[in-house]
N, C-alpha and C positions, 0 to 999 in steps of 0.2 A: 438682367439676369443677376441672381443674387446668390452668396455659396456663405455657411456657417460650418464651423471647425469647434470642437469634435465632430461628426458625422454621429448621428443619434437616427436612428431609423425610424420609431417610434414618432417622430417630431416629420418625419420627410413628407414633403407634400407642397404644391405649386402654394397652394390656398396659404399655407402655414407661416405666419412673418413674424409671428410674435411667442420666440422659443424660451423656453425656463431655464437658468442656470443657476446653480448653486457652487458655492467656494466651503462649504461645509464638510467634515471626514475623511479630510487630508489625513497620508500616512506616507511618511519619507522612512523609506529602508536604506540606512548606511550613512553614516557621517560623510557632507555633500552633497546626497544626491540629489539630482535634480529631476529622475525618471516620473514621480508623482507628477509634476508639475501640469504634463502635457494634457493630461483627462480634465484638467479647471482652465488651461489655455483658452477662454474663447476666442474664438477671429470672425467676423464677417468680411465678406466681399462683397463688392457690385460690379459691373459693365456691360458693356453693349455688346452683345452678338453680330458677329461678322457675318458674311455667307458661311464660312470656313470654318472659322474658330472663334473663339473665348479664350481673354485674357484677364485672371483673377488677381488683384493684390490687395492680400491676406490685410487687415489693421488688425493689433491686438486688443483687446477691449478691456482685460487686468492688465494689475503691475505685478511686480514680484518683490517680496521680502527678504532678504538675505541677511539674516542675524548670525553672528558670530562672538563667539566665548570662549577664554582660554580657561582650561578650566585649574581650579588652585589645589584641585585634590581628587582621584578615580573615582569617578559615579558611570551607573547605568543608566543614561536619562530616556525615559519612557514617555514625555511628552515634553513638548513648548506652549503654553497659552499666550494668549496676547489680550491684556486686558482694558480698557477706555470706560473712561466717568462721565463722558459727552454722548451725544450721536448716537455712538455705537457703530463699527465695520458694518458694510452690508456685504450679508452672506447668501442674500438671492435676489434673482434680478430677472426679469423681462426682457428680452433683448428683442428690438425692433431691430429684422435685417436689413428692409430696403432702406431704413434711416440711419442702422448702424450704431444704435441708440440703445444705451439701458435705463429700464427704469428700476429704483430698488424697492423691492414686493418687501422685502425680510431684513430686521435690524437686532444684531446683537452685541454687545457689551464686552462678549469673551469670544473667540475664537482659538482652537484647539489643533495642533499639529501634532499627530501621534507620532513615536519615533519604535521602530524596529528595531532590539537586537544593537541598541547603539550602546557600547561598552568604549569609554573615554579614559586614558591615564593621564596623572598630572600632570601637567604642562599643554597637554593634545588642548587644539580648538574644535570647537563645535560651530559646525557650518552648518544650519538650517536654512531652510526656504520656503516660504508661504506665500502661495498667488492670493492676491486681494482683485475684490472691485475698484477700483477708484474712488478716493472720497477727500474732502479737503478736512482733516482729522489736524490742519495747523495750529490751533488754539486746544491743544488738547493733549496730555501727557499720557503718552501708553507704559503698561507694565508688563514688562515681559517676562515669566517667571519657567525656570526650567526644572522640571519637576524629575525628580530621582525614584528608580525603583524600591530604593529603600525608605520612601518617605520624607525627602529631606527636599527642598531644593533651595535654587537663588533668583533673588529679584531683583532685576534694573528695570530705572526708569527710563524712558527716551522722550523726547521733545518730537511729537507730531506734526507730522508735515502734511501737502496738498496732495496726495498721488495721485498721480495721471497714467493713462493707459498707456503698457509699451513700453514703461521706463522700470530700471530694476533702484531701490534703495538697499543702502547697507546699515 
C-alpha cells in the first residue's frame, strides 16, 4: 500500500505511481512564514496491510531553505531569487511512489520566492524559506539576491552544498 502527500485528486488512482511535482510559484506571506511551505512538502509512504489497519511513515522527499538577512536600511522586499551557473535547482520531478523515488523532468538556473506585503525596518532580519528538490549543488556558488519593491536590491553569495531530503539548511 502506498500514500503520497499533498493529496491531489486529480493524480488518485491504484494504477497511478508515477505523480508530478513542481517546487515552482512559491509565495511566503509574512516575514517567517512557513504556511507556503506545506503545498511543495512532498512525502511518500509505503506498508503492508494488516487485516485491521495500515501503518504509514511519511519520508520527506524536499529540503528546506532557510535564508536569513539583517537588513542595513527599510526596504519592502517583493521577492528572493536564488541563482546557480552549474546544474541548475530542479524545479520538477516525477516521483515514483512504490520506490519512493524522484526523477528530475525540469532544470532551472533561477528559482523565485515571491514575498507578500513584507515591509522590513533597519536592523529587522528577513527569514525566508524555499522547499528545494534535493540535488548535490556542492561545487557550485548560489546567488541569492533580495529584490526591493523600489528596484533596489542586494546580493550574496553562498557556497553550495549536497541537499538531501528531510534536512532543513540555513
Amino acid at each position: 500500500c502506498y500514500g503520497f502527500f499533498p493529496y491531489d485528486g486529480k493524480h488518485y488512482g491504484v494504477n497511478n505511481t508515477a505523480l508530478p511535482v513542481t517546487y515552482m510559484g512559491q509565495r511566503q506571506s509574512g516575514n517567517g512564514s512557513t504556511q507556503h511551505l506545506g503545498a511543495y512538502d512532498y512525502m511518500t509512504a509505503r506498508d503492508l496491510i494488516t487485516t485491521t489497519s495500515a501503518q504509514f511513515n511519511f519520508s520527506h522527499l524536499g529540503c528546506v531553505m532557510r535564508l536569513q538577512y539583517t537588513v542595513t536600511e527599510a526596504m519592502s522586499v517583493n521577492s528572493i531569487t536564488l541563482k546557480t551557473t552549474g546544474e541548475g535547482f530542479i524545479t520538477g520531478a516525477t516521483v515514483n511512489v512504490p520506490g519512493q523515488t524522484m526523477k528530475p523532468v525540469e532544470k532551472n538556473t533561477l528559482v523565485t520566492l515571491v514575498t507578500d506585503e513584507l515591509r522590513l525596518e533597519k536592523g529587522q532580519t528577513l527569514t525566508a524559506y524555499l522547499m528545494m528538490c534535493p540535488a548535490d549543488l556542492s561545487n557550485e556558488t548560489l546567488t541569492v539576491r533580495i529584490n526591493a519593491d523600489d528596484g533596489t536590491f542586494v546580493e550574496r553569495q553562498l557556497t553550495g552544498v549536497a541537499f538531501q531530503a528531510g534536512k532543513l539548511y540555513d
